[in-house]
C-alpha positions as CSV (number, residue, x, y, z in Angstrom):
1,X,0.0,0.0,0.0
2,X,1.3,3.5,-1.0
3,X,2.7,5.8,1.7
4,X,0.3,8.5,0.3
5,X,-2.0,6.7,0.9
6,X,-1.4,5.5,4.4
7,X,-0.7,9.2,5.1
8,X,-4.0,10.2,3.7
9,X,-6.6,8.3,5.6
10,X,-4.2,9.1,8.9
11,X,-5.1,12.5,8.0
12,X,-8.5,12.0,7.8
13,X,-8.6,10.0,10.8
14,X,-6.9,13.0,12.4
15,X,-9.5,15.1,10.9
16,X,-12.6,13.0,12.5
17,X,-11.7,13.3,16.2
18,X,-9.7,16.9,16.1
19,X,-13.1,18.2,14.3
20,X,-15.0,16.4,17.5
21,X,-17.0,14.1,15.2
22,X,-15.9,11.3,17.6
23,X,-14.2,11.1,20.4
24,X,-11.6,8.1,19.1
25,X,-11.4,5.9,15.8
26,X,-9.0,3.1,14.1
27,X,-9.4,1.1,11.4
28,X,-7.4,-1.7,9.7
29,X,-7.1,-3.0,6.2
30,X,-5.7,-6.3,4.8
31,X,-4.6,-7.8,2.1
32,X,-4.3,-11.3,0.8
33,X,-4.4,-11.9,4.6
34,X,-1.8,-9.3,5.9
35,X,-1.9,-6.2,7.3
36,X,-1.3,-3.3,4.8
37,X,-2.8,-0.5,7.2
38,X,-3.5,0.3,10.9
39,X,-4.5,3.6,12.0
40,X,-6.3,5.1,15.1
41,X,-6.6,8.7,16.4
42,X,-8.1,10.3,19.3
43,X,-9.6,9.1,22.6
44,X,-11.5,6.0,23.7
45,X,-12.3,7.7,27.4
46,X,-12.0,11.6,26.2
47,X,-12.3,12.6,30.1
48,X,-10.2,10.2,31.2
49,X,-7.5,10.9,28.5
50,X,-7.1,7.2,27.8
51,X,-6.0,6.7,24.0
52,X,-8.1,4.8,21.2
53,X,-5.8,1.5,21.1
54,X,-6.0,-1.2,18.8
55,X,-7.0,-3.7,21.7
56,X,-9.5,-1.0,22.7
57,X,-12.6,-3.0,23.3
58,X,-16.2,-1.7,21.4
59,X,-19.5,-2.2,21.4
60,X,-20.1,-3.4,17.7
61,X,-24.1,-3.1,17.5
62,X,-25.3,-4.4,14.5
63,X,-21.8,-6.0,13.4
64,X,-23.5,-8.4,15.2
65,X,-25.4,-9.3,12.9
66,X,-22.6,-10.8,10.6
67,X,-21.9,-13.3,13.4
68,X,-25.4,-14.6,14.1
69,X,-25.7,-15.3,10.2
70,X,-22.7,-17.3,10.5
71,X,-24.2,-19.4,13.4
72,X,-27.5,-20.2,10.9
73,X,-25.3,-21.0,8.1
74,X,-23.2,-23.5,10.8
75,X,-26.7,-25.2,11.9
76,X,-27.7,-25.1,8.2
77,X,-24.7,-27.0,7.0
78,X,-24.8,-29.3,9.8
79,X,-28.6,-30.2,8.5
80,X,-29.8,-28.9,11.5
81,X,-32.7,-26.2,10.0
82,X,-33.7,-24.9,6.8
83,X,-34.1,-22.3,6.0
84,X,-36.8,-22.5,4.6
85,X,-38.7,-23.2,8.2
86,X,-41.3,-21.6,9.5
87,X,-40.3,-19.5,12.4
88,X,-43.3,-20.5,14.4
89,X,-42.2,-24.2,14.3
90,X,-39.2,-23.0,17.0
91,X,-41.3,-20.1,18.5
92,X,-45.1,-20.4,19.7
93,X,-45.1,-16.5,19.6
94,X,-45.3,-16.4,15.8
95,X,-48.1,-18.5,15.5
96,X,-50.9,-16.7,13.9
97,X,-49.0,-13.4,13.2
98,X,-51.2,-10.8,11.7
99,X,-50.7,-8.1,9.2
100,X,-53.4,-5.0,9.2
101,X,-55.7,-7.4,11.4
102,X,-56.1,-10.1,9.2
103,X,-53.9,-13.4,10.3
104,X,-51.4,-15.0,7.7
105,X,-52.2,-17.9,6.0
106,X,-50.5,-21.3,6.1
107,X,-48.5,-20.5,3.0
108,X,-47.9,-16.9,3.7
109,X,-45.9,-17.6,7.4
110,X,-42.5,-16.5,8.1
111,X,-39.7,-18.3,7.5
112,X,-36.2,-18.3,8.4
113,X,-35.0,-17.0,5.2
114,X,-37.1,-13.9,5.2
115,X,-35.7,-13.4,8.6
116,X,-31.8,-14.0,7.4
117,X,-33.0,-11.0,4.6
118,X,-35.2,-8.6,6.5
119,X,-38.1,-9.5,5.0
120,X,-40.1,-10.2,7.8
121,X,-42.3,-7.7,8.3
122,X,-40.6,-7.1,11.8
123,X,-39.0,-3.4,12.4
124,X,-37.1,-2.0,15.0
125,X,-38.7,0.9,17.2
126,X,-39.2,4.5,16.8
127,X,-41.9,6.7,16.7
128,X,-43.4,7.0,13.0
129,X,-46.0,3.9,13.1
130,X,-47.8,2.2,15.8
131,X,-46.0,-0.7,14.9
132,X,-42.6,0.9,15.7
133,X,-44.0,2.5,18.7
134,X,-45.3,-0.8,20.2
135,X,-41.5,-2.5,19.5
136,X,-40.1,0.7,21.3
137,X,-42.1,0.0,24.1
138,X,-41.0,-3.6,24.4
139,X,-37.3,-2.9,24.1
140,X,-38.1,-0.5,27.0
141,X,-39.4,-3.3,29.2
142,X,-36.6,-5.4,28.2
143,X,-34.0,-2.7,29.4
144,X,-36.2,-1.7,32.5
145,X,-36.3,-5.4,33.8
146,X,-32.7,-6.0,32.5
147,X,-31.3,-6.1,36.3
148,X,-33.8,-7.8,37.9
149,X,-35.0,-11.3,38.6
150,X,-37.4,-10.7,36.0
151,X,-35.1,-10.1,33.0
152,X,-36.3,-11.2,29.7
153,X,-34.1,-14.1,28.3
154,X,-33.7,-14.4,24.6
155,X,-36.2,-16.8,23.6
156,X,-38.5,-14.7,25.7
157,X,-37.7,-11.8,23.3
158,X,-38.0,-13.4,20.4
159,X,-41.7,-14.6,21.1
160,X,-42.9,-10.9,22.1
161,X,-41.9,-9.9,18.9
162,X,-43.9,-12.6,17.2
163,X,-47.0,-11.6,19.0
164,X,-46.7,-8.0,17.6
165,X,-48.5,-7.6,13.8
166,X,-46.2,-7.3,11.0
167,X,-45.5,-4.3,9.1
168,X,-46.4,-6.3,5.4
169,X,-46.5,-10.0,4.7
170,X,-43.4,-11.7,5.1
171,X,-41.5,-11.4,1.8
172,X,-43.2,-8.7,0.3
173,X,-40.8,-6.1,1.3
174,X,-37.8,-5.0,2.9
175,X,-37.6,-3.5,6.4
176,X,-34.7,-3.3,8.8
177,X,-35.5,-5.2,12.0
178,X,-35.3,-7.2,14.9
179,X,-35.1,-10.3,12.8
180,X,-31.2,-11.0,14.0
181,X,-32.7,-11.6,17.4
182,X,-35.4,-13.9,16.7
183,X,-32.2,-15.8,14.9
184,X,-30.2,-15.7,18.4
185,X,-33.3,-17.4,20.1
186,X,-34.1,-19.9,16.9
187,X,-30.3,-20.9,17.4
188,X,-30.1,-21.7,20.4
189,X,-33.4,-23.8,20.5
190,X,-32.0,-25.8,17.6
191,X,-28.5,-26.4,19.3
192,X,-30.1,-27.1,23.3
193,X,-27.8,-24.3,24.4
194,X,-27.5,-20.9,24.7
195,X,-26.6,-18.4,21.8
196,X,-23.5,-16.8,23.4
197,X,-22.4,-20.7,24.4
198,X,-23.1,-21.9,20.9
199,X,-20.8,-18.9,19.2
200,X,-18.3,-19.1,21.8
201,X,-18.1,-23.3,20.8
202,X,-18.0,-22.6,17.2
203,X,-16.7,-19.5,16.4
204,X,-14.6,-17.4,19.3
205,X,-13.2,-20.3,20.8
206,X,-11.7,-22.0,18.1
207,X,-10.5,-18.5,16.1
208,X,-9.2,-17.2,19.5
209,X,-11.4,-14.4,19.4
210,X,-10.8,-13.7,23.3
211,X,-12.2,-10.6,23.4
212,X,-15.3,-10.7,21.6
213,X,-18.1,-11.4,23.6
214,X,-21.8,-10.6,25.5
215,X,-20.1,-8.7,28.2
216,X,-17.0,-7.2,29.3
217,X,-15.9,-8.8,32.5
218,X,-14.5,-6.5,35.5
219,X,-10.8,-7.3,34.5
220,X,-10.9,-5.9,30.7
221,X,-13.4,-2.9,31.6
222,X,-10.6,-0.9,31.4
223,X,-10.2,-1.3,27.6
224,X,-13.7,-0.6,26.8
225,X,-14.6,2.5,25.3
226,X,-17.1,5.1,26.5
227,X,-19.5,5.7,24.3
228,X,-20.6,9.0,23.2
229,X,-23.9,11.4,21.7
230,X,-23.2,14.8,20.0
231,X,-25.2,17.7,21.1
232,X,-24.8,21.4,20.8
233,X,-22.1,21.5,22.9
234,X,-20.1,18.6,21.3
235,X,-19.7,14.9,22.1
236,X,-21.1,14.0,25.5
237,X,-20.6,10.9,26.8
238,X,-23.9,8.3,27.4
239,X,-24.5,5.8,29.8
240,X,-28.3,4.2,28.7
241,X,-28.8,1.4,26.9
242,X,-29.8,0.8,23.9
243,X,-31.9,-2.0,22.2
244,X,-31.6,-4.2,25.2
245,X,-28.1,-4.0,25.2
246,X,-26.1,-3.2,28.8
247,X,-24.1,0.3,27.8
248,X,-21.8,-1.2,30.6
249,X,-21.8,-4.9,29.5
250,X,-20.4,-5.6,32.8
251,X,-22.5,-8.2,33.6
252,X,-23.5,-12.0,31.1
253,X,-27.4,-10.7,29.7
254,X,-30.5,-12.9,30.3
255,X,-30.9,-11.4,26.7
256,X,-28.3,-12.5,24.1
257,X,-28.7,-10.0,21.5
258,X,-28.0,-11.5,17.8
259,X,-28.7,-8.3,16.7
260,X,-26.4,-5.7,18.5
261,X,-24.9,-7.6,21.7
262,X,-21.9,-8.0,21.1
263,X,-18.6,-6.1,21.9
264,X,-15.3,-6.3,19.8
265,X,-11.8,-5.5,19.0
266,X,-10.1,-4.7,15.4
267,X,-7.6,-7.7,15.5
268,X,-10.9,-10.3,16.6
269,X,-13.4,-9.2,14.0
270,X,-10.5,-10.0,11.3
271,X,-10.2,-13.7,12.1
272,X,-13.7,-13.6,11.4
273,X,-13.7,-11.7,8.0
274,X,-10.5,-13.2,7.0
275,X,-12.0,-17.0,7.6
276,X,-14.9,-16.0,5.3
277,X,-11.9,-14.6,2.3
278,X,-10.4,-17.8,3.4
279,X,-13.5,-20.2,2.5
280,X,-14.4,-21.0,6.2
281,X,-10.7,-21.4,7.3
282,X,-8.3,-19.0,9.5
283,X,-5.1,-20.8,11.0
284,X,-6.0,-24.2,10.1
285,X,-9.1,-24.8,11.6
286,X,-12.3,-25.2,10.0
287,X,-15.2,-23.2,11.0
288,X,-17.6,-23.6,7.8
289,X,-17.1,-25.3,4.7
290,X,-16.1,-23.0,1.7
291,X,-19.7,-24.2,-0.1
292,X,-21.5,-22.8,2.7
293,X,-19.3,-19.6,2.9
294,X,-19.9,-19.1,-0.7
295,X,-23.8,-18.9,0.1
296,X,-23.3,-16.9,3.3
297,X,-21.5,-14.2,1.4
298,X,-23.5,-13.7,-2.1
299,X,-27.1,-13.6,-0.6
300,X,-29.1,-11.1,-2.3
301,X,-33.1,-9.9,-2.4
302,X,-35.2,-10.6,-4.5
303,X,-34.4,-7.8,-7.8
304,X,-38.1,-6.3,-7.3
305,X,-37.1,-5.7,-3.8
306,X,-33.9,-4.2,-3.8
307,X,-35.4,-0.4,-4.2
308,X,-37.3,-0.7,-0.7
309,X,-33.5,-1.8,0.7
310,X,-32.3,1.5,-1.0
311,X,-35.5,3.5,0.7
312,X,-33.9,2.4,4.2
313,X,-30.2,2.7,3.2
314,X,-30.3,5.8,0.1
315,X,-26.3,5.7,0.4
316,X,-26.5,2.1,-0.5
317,X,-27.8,1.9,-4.3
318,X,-25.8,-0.5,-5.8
319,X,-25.7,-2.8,-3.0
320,X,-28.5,-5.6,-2.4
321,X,-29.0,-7.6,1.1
322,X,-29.0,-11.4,2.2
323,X,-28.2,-13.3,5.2
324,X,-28.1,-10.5,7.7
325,X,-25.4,-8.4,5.3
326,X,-25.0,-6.1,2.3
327,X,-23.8,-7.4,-1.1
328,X,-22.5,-5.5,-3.5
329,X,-24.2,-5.9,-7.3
330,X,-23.7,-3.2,-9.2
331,X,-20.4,-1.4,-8.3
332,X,-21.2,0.9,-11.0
333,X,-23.9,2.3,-8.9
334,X,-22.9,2.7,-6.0
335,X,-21.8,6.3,-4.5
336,X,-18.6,4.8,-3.0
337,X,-16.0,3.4,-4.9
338,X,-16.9,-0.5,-4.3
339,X,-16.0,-4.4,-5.9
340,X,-18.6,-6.4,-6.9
341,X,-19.3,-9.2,-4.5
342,X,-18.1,-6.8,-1.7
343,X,-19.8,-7.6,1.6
344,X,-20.5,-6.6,5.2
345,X,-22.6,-4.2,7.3
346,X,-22.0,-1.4,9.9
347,X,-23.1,-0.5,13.6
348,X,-24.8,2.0,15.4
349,X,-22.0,3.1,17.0
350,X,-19.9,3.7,13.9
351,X,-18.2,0.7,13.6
352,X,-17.9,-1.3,9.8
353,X,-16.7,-4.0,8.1
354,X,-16.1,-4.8,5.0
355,X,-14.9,-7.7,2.4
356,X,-13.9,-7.7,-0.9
357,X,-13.1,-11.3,-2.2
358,X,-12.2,-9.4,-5.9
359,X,-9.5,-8.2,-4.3
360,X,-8.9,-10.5,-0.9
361,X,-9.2,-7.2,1.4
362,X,-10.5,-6.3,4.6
363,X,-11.4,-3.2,6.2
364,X,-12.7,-2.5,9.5
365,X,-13.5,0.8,11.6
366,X,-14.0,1.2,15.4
367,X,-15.5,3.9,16.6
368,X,-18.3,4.7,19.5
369,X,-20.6,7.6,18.8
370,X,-24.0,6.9,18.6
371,X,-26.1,7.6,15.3
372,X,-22.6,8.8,14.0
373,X,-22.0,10.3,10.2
374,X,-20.4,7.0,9.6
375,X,-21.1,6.5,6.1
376,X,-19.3,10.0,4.7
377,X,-16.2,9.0,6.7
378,X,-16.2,5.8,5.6
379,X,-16.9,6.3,2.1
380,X,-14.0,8.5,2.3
381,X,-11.7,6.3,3.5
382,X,-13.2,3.5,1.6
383,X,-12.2,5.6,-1.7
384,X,-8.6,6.4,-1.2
385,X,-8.0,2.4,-0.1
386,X,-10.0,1.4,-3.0
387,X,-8.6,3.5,-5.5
């Protein structure tokens, strides 16, 4: 990798925190399995003056979702599901699901592939629709009760959501959801042991992912950033927690969420992207076989369904989505310089991840503001390491 080019995403590193649009940020990039590129800037405790490190431990939100797609695709290869199952066949709380009042019929129920693509029908919460409402008010209970005896576990999660009407009929649209989570609880149903159990058996363990996990224990809180909101009078750090996830992930949750839960470090979330460059192998061991990887990693909608994916995401026209991640299909389209067959997907925080078998690269970000301008930043970086 050119030194110019090294020296110009420093510099725009440099530029992010200096111009307070985080508080700290790093980001790696391989090649053909090496490292080409680390770079970090700023703070990962601004207050506390404690550096953004490259073990610095962060909440990776939805980067989650990479991972629980990889524990279906395990199950599916083992013949353990398909996904072609109805959901309600693991979870009594999708049984009868309605959409607009009227129930779905036998043929119409959802499966697990429409939950693998977001085609569900479920959503996550906010405030435009009564539907969104209503799953804002559940992810409240679930962080109200998280500290008590009466904390929701993840199959109990899952089944609240099933009892909750459907924005359209499963498959007739896309929507961004809650569908990762209902995965979380549909795995570990099929594997008689809990989610975090199962990934750590399959996935952490044997890639020596040590610090990736459900929870930071007391002994590594020291490495994990504070998060951070941006207000008026700049970034401000945040303590609540968001959709069900512990801002302090100090303590193992009741609720294993396969859709934000986990937490991470730059050099663990590259065993996992460089095992899936690698066909479902990193360091000799196996974790899926390179048939299955190849199915994980070119998912796509539907082609009538692709514009309501660019209605959620308008920055990401040229990409389509499948198995709980974006997939590049028309590079020419896209408004970031991009390879065909490029995957991977972000988080709330401002992390991202992304894979480009074309040309056997990597390239991650850590970050931890919430709701941050990620995707100008990235694209930015993105264009001078793809250029």
């Amino acid at each position: 990798m050119e030194e110019a080019k090294k020296q110009r995403v420093q510099e725009i590193l440099n530029e992010m925190t200096q111009n307070g649009i985080v508080g700290g940020a790093s980001i790696l990039f391989l090649q053909d399995g090496k490292e080409e590129f680390y770079g970090q800037a700023g703070f990962a405790d601004i207050a506390g003056g404690v550096p953004m490190q490259r073990d610095t431990i962060c909440r990776i939100y939805s980067m989650t979702k990479p991972i629980t797609g990889f524990a279906v695709m395990k199950l599916m290869e083992q013949g353990k599901l398909d996904l072609s199952d109805p959901v309600e066949n693991y979870l009594p709380g999708f049984k009868n699901q309605q959409v607009d009042g009227v129930t779905l019929a036998p043929n119409e129920r959802m499966t697990i592939n429409h939950l693998l693509s977001m085609t569900s029908g479920l959503v996550y919460g906010d405030e435009n629709t009564p539907l969104e409402r209503a799953t804002d008010q559940l992810f409240d209970e679930i962080i109200d009760k998280m500290e008590t005896p009466a904390a929701f576990t993840t199959q109990m999660v899952a089944n609240r959501l099933g009892m909750l009407p459907l924005a359209f009929k499963p498959g007739n649209s896309y929507q961004y959801g809650t569908g990762a989570d209902v995965l979380g609880a549909i795995v570990e149903i099929i594997a008689e042991k809990p989610f975090d159990v199962f990934l750590k058996e399959t996935l952490f363990e044997p890639l020596e992912m040590n610090d990736t996990d459900f929870f930071v224990p007391q002994e590594k809180q020291h490495r994990l950033a504070k998060a951070y909101d941006h207000d008026n009078r700049g970034l401000v750090e945040f303590t609540y927690s968001n959709l069900g996830v512990s801002n302090s992930m100090l303590h193992p949750p009741k609720f294993v969420s396969g859709g934000a839960g986990l937490v991470s470090t730059l050099d663990d979330y590259a065993k996992f992207a460089t095992m899936l460059l690698q066909g479902g192998v990193y360091n000799g061991v196996r974790c899926l076989s390179e048939k299955t990887v190849t199915f994980f990693t070119r998912g796509q909608l539907q082609s009538n369904l692709n514009r309501a994916f660019w209605n959620c995401f308008p920055r990401k026209t040229g990409f389509s989505y499948g198995n709980l991640m974006r997939h590049c299909i028309l590079p020419q389209e896209c408004v970031v310089l991009a390879d065909k067959g490029e995957y991977g997907w972000d988080g709330w925080l401002g992390t991202a991840f992304y894979n480009s078998p074309v040309a056997n690269s990597t390239f991650l970000m850590m970050t931890q503001r919430s709701y941050a301008p990620q995707t100008d930043w990235i694209n930015r970086i993105k264009n001078v390491l793809w250029s």
